[in-house]
MARGU-198195 format. One record per residue: residue in one letter; x, y, z of N, C-alpha, C in turn. Coordinates in steps of 0.2 Angstrom, whole numbers, m for minus. Layout:
// residues N
{tinu A, {X, Y, Z}, {X, Y, Z}, {X, Y, Z}}
...
//
This chain:
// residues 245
{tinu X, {4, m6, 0}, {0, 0, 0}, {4, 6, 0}}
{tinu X, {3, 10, m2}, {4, 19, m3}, {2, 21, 5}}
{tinu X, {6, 25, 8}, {7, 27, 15}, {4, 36, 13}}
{tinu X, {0, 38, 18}, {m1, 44, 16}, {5, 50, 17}}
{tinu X, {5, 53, 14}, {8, 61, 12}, {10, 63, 17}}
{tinu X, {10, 68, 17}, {11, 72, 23}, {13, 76, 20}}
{tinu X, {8, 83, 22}, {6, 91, 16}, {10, 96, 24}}
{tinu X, {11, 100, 22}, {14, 103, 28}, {10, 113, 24}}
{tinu X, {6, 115, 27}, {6, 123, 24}, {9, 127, 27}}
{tinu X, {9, 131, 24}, {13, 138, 25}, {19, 137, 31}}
{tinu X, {23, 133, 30}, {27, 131, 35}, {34, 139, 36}}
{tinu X, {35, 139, 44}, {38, 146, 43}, {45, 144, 46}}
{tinu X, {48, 140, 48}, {52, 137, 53}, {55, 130, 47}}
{tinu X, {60, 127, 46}, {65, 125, 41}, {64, 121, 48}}
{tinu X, {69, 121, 53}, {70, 116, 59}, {63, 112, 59}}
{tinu X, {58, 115, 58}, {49, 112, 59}, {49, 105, 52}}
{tinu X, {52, 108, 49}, {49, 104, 42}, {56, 97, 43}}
{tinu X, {63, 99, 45}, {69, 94, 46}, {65, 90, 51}}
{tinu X, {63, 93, 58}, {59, 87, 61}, {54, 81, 59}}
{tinu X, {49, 86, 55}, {44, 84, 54}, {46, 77, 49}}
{tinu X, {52, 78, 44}, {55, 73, 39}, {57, 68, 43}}
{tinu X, {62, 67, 49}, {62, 64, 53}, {58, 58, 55}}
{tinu X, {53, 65, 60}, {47, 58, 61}, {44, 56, 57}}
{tinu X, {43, 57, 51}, {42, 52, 45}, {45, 46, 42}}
{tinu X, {51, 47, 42}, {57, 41, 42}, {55, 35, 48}}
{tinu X, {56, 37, 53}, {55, 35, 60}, {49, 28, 57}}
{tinu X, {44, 30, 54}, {36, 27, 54}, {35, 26, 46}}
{tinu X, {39, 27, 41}, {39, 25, 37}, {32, 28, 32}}
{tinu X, {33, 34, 32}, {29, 39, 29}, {37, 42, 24}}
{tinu X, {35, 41, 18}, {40, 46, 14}, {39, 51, 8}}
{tinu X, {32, 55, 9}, {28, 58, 3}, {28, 66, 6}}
{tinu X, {33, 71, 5}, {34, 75, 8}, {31, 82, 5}}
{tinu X, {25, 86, 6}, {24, 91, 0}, {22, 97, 4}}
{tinu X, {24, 103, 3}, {26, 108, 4}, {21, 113, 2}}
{tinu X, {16, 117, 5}, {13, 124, 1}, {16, 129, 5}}
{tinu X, {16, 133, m1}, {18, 141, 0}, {24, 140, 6}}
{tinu X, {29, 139, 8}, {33, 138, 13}, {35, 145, 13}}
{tinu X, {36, 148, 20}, {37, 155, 21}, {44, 155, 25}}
{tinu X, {49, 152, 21}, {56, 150, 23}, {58, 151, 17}}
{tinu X, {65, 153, 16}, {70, 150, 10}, {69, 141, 9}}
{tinu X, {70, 139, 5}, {70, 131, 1}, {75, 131, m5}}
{tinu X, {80, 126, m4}, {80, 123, 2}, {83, 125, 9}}
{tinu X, {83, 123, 12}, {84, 124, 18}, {89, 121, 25}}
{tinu X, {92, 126, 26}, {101, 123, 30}, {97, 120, 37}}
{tinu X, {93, 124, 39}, {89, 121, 47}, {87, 114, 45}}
{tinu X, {83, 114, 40}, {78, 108, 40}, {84, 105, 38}}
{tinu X, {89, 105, 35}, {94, 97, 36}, {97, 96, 40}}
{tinu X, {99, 101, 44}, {101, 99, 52}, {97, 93, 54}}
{tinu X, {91, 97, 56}, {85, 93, 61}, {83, 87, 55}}
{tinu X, {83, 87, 51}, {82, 80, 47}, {84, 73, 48}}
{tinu X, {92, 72, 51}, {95, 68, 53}, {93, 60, 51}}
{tinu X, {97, 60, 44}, {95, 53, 42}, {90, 53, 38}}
{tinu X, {85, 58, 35}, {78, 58, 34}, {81, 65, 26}}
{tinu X, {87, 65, 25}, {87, 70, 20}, {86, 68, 13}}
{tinu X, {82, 61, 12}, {81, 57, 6}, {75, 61, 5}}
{tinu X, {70, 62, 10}, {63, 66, 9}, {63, 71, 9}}
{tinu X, {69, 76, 12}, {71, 84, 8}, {68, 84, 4}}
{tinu X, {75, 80, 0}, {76, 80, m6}, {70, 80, m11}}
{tinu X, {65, 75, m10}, {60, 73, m15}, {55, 77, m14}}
{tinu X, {54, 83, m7}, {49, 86, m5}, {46, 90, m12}}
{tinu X, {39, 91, m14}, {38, 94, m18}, {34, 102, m15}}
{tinu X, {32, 107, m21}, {32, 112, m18}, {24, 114, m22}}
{tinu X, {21, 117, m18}, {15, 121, m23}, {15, 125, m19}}
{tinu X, {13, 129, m24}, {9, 138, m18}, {1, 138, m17}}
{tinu X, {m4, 133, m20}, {m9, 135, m17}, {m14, 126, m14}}
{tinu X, {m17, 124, m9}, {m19, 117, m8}, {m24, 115, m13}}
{tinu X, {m27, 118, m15}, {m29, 116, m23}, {m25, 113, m26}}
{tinu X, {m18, 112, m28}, {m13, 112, m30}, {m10, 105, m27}}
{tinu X, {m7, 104, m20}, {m5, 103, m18}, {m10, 95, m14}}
{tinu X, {m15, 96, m15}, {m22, 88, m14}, {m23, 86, m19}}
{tinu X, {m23, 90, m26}, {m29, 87, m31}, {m27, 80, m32}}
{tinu X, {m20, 78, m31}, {m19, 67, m36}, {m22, 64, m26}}
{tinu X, {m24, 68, m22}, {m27, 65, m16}, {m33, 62, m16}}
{tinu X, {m36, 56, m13}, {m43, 56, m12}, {m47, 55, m7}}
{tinu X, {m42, 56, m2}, {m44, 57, 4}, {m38, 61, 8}}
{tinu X, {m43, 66, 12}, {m38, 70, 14}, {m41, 71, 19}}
{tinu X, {m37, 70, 26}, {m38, 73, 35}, {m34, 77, 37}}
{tinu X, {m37, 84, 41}, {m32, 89, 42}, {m31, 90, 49}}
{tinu X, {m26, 91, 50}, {m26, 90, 61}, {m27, 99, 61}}
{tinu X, {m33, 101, 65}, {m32, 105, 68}, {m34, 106, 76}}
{tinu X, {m33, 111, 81}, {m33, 110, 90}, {m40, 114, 90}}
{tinu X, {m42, 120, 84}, {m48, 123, 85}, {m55, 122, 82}}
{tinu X, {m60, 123, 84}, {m65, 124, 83}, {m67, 127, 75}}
{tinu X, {m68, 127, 71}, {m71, 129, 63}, {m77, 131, 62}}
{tinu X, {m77, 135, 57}, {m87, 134, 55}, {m85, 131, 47}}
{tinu X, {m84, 123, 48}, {m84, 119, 43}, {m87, 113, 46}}
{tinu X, {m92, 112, 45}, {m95, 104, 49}, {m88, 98, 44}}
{tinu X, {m87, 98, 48}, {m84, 87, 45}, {m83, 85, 55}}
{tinu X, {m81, 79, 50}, {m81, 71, 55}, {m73, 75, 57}}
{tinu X, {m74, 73, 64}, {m69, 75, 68}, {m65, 68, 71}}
{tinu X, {m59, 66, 68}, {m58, 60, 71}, {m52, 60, 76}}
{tinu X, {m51, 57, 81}, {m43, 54, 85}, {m38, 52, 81}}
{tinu X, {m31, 55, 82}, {m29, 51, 78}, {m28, 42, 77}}
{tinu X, {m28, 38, 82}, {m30, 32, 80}, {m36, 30, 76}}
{tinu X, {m40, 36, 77}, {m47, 33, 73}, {m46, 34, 65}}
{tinu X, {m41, 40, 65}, {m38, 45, 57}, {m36, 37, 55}}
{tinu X, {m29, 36, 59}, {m25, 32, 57}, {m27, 24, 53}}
{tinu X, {m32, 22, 58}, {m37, 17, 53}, {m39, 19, 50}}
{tinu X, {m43, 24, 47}, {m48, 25, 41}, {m42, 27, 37}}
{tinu X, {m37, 31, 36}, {m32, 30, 32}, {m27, 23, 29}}
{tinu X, {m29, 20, 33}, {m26, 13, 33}, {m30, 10, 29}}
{tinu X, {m36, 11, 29}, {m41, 4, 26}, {m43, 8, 18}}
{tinu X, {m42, 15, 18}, {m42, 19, 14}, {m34, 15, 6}}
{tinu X, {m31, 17, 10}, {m23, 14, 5}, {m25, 7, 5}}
{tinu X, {m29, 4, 10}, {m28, m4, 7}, {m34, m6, 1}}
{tinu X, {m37, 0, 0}, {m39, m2, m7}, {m38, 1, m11}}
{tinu X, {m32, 4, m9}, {m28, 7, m16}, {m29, 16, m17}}
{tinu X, {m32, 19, m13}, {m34, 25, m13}, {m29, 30, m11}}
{tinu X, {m27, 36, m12}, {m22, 39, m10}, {m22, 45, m4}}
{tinu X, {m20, 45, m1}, {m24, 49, 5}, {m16, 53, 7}}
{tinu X, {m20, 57, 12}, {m13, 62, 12}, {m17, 65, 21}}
{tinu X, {m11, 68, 25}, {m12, 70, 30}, {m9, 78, 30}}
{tinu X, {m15, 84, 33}, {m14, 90, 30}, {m12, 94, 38}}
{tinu X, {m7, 98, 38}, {m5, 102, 42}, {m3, 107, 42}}
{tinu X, {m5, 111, 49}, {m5, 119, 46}, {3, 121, 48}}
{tinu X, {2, 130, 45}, {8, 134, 49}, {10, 132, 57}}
{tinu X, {15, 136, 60}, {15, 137, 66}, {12, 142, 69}}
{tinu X, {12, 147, 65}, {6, 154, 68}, {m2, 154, 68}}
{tinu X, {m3, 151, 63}, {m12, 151, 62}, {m15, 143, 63}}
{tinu X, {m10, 141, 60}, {m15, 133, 58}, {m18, 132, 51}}
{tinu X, {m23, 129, 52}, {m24, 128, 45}, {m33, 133, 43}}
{tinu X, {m34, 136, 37}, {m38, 141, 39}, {m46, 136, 35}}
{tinu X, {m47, 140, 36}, {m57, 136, 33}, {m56, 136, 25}}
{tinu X, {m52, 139, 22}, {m53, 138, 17}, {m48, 132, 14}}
{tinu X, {m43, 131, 18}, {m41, 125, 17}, {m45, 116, 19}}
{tinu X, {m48, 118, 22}, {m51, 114, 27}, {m58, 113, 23}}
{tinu X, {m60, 115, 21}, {m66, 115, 16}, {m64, 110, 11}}
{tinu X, {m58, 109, 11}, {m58, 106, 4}, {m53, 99, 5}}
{tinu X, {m54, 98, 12}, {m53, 89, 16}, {m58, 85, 17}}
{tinu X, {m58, 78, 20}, {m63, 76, 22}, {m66, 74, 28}}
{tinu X, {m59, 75, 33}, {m63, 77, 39}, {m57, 79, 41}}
{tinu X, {m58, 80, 48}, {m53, 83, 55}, {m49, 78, 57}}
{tinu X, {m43, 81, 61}, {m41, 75, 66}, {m38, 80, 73}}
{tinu X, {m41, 78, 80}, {m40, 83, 85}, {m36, 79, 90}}
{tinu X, {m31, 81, 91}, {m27, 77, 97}, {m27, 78, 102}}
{tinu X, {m29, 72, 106}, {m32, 76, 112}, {m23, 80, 118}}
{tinu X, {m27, 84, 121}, {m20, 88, 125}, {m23, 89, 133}}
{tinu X, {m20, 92, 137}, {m23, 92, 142}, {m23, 98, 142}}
{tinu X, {m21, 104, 144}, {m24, 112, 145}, {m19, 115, 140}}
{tinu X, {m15, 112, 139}, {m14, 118, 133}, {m13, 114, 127}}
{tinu X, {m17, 116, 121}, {m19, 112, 113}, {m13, 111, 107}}
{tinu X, {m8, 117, 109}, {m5, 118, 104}, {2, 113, 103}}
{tinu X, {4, 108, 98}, {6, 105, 99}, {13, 108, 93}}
{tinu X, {20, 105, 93}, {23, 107, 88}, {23, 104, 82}}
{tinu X, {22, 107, 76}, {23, 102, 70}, {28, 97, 69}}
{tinu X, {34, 95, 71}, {37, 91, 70}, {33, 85, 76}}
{tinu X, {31, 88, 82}, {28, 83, 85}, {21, 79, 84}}
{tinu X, {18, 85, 80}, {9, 82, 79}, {11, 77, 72}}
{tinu X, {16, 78, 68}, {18, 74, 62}, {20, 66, 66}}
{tinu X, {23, 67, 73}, {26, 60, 74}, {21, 58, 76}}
{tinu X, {16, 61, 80}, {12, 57, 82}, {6, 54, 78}}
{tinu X, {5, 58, 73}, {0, 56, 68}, {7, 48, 63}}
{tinu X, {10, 49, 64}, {15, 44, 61}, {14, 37, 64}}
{tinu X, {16, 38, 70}, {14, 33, 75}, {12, 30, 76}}
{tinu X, {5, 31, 76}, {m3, 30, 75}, {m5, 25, 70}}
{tinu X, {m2, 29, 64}, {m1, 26, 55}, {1, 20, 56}}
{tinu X, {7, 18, 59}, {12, 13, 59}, {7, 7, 65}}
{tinu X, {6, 9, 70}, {4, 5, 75}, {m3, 2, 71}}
{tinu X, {m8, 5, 69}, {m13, 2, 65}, {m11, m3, 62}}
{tinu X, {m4, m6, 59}, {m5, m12, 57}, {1, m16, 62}}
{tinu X, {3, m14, 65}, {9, m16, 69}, {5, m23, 73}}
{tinu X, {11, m29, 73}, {9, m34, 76}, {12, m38, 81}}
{tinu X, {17, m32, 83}, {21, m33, 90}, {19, m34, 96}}
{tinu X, {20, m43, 100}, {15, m41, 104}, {16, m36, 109}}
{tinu X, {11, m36, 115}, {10, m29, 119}, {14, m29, 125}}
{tinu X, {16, m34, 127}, {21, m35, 134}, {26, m42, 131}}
{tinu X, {32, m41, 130}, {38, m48, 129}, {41, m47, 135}}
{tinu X, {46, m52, 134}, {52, m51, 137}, {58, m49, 132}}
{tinu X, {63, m48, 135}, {67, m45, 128}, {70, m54, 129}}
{tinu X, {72, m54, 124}, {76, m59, 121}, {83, m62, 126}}
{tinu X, {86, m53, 124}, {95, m56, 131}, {95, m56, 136}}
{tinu X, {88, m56, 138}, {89, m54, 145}, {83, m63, 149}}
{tinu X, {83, m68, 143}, {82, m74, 146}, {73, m73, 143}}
{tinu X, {70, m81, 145}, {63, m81, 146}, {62, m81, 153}}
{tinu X, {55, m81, 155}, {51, m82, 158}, {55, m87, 166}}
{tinu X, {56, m86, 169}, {58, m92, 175}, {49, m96, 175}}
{tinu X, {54, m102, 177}, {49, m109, 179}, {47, m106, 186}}
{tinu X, {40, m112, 184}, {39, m111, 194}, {45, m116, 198}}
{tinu X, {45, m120, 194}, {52, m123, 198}, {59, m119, 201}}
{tinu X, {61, m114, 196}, {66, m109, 195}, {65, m103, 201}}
{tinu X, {57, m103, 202}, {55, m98, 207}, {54, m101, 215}}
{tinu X, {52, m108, 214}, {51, m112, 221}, {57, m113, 224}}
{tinu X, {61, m113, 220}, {69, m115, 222}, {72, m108, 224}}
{tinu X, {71, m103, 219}, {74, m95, 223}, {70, m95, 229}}
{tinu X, {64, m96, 231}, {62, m95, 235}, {62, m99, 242}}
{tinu X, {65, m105, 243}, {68, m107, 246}, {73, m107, 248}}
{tinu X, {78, m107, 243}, {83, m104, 242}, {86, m97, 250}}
{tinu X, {81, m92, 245}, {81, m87, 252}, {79, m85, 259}}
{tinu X, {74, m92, 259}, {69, m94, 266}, {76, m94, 268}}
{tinu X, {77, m100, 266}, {81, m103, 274}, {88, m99, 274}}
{tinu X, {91, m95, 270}, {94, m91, 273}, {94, m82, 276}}
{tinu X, {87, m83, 276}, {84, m77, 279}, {81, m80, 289}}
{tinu X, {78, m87, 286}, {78, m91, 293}, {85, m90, 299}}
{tinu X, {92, m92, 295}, {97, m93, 297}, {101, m86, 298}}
{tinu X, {99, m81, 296}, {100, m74, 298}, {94, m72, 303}}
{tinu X, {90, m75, 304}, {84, m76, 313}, {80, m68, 309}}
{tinu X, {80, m68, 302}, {76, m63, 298}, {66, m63, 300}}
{tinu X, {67, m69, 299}, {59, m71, 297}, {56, m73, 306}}
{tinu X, {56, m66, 309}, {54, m66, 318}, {48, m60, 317}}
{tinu X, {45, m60, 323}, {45, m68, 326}, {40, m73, 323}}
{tinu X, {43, m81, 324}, {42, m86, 322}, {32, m85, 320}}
{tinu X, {27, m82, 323}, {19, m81, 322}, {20, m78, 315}}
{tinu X, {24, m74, 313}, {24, m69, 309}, {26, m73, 301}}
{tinu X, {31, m77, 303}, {36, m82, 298}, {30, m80, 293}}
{tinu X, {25, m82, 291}, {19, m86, 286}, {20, m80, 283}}
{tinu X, {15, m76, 288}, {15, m70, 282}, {20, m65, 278}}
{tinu X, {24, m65, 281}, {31, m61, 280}, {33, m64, 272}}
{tinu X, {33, m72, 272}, {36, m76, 268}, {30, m74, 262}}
{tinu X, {25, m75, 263}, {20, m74, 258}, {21, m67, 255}}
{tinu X, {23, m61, 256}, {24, m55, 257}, {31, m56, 250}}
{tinu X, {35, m59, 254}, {40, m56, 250}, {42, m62, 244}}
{tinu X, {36, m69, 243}, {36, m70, 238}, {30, m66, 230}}
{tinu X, {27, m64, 235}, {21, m57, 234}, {26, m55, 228}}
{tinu X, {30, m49, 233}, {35, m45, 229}, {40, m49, 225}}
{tinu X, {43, m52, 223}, {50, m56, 220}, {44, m58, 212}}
{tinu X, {38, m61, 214}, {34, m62, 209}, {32, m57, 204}}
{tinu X, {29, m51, 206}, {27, m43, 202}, {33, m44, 201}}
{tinu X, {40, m44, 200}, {43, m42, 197}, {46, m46, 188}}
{tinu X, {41, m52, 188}, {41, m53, 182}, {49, m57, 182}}
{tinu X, {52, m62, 186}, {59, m64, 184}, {60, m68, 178}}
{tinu X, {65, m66, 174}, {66, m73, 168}, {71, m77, 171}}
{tinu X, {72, m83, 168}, {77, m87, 171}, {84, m87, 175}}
{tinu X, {88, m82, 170}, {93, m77, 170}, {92, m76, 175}}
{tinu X, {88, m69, 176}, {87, m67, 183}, {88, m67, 189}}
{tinu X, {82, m75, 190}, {82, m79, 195}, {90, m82, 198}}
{tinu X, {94, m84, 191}, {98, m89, 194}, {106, m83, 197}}
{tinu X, {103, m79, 195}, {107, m71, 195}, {108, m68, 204}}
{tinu X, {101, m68, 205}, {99, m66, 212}, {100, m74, 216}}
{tinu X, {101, m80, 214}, {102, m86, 221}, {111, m84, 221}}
{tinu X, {113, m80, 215}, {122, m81, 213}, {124, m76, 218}}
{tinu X, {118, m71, 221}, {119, m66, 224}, {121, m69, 230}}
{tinu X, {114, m72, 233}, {113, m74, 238}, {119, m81, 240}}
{tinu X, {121, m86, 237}, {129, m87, 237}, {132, m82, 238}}
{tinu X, {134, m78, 236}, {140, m73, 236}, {140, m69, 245}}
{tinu X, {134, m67, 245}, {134, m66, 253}, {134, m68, 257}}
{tinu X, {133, m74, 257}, {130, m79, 262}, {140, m82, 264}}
{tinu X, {143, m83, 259}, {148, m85, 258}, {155, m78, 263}}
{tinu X, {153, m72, 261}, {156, m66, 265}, {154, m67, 272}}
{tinu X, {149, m68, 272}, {147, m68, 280}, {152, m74, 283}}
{tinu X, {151, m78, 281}, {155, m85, 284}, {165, m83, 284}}
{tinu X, {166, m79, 279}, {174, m76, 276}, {174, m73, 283}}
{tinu X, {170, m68, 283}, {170, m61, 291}, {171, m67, 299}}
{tinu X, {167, m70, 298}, {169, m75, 305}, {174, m77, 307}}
{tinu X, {177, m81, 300}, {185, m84, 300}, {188, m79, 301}}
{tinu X, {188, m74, 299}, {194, m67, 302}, {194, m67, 307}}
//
């Protein structure tokens, strides 16, 4: 599938648009077009801040007017934080993100629209999209364009993303056994017993429950486990050194 666009208007800030190219690379968005830019082009900020991402400078195209710069689109959503007198479908970006998803997988070409840093994008560009996209914020709405571009990016990518939700990494071992646990856990009884830790004696039950409680939340992989018994060796072992002295 074709990945949507990403229309950047009257951009006034060069570092704005290097960013924005960036989080594009990042999520794998590479269709970069530009209207009326109120900066010199090219531009020495935006390859700074482009880092890695100067393929899509490069191919960036340029119109002066959105008429211009939509027409080979057929679907077009434009982020903005305000209120309009344009009724359309106002969507999340996750919500954007599917419809422009299902959109490309039939083959459609769709584009994401975003305004200046000073105005945003005005009714008359807005008129001529298919709906809104409003990210939610919490007291203050305005977000930076290299930032509303990542996030709209992220969104895009995660809609088909099929990484699961919680792993373990890889080098750092699987999951420990219950055996691998029962045995750390023993393991520590009885040398928390033998340091006269687990007092007094009424208490032993729940203390032990307590602090298998916690060792478990933390999710050990094997490694781990065999990590902290190597531990408990190692000090158990000083302790007995310190005596003999």
């Amino acid at each position: 599938m074709t990945p949507p666009a990403v229309i950047l208007s009257h951009t006034q800030m060069g570092e704005n648009v290097g960013s924005a190219a960036r989080a594009m690379k990042n999520f794998g968005l590479s269709e970069l077009i530009l209207i009326a830019p109120m900066m010199e082009w090219p531009n020495d900020r935006a390859q700074i801040l482009a880092s890695g991402s100067a393929d899509i400078l490069a191919n960036a195209r340029i119109y002066q007017t959105a008429e211009e710069a939509l027409a080979p689109f057929q679907l077009v959503l434009a982020t903005t934080a305000r209120d309009r007198d344009v009724v359309k479908q106002v969507h999340t970006p996750a919500a954007a993100a599917a419809r422009l998803r299902q959109a490309a997988n039939d083959g459609i070409r769709t584009a994401l629209l975003f305004g200046g840093e000073r105005a945003g994008l005005g009714n008359d560009e807005l008129s001529i999209c298919d709906g809104v996209i409003t990210i939610p914020t919490s007291e203050f709405s305005s977000l930076n364009l290299g930032q509303a571009v990542l996030l709209l990016g992220y969104e895009w990518l995660k809609a088909a993303d099929t990484t699961q939700a919680v792993r373990v990494r890889s080098h750092l071992g699987v999951p420990a056994t219950r055996a691998e646990l029962v045995g750390l856990f023993e393991h520590l009884e009885r040398e928390l017993d033998a340091a006269h830790y687990l007092f007094p004696p009424e208490k032993r039950e729940t203390m032990v429950r307590n602090i298998r409680a916690m060792i478990l939340r933390s999710g050990l992989t094997d490694q781990q486990a065999r990590t902290i018994r190597g531990m408990i060796v190692a000090l158990v072992r000083n302790k007995y050194r310190g005596h003999q002295t």
